[in-house]
N, C-alpha and C positions, 0 to 999 in steps of 0.2 A: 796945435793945428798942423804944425809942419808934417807927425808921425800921423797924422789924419788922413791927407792929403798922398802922402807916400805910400801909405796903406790901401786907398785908393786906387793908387796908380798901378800898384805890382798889382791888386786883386785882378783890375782892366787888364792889364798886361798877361796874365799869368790865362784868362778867358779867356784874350785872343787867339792864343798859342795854345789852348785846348780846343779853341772851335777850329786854329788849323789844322790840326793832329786829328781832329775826327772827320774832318773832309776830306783830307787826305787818305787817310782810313777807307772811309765809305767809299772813296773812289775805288782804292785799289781793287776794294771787294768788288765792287759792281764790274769791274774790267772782267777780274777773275769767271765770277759767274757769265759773262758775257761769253767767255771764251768756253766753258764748261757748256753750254747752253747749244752754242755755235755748233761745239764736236760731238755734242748728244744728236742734233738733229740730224749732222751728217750720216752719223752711224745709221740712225732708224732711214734713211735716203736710201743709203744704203740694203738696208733688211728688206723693205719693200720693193727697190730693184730685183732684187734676187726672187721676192712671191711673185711678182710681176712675172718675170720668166718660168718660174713653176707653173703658173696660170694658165702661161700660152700654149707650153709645151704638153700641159695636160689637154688643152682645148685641140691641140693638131691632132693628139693620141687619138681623143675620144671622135676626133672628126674621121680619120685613118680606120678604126675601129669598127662606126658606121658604116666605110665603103665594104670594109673584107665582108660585114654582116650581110651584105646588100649581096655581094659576090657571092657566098656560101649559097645565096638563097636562090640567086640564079643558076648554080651549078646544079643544087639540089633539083631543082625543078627540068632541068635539061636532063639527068639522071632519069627520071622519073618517066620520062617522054619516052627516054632511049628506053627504058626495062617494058613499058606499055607497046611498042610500036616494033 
């Protein structure tokens, strides 16, 4: 009874100390990924700052762009006046 009972006991014993060893575990991991996770999203925060500004700077271009078009078109047309007149 006694090697029963002891048998028992270390089998409990020897569970517990695997179910702490694998919480332990799981945590660490879960921290790790936590922090992997964190500095992934920075990075893409990041990458999309940066299109954010290519966006803008392309939207001033194509707005600048428009005026000189607008300008050409008036010069052209004063031109035109002036060769006629």
């Amino acid at each position: 009874m006694d090697t029963v009972l002891a048998s028992a006991i270390s089998a409990v014993v020897v569970g517990i100390l695997a179910l702490i060893g694998n919480m332990y575990a799981s945590k660490k991991s879960s921290e790790r990924t936590e922090a992997l996770v964190v500095y992934r999203i920075g990075q893409l925060e990041t990458k999309v700052d940066k299109h954010n500004q290519v966006i803008v700077r392309t939207f001033k271009l194509e707005e600048g762009q428009a005026v000189i078009c607008e300008q050409i078109k008036v010069i052209n047309h004063r031109i035109e006046d002036l060769e006629k007149g």
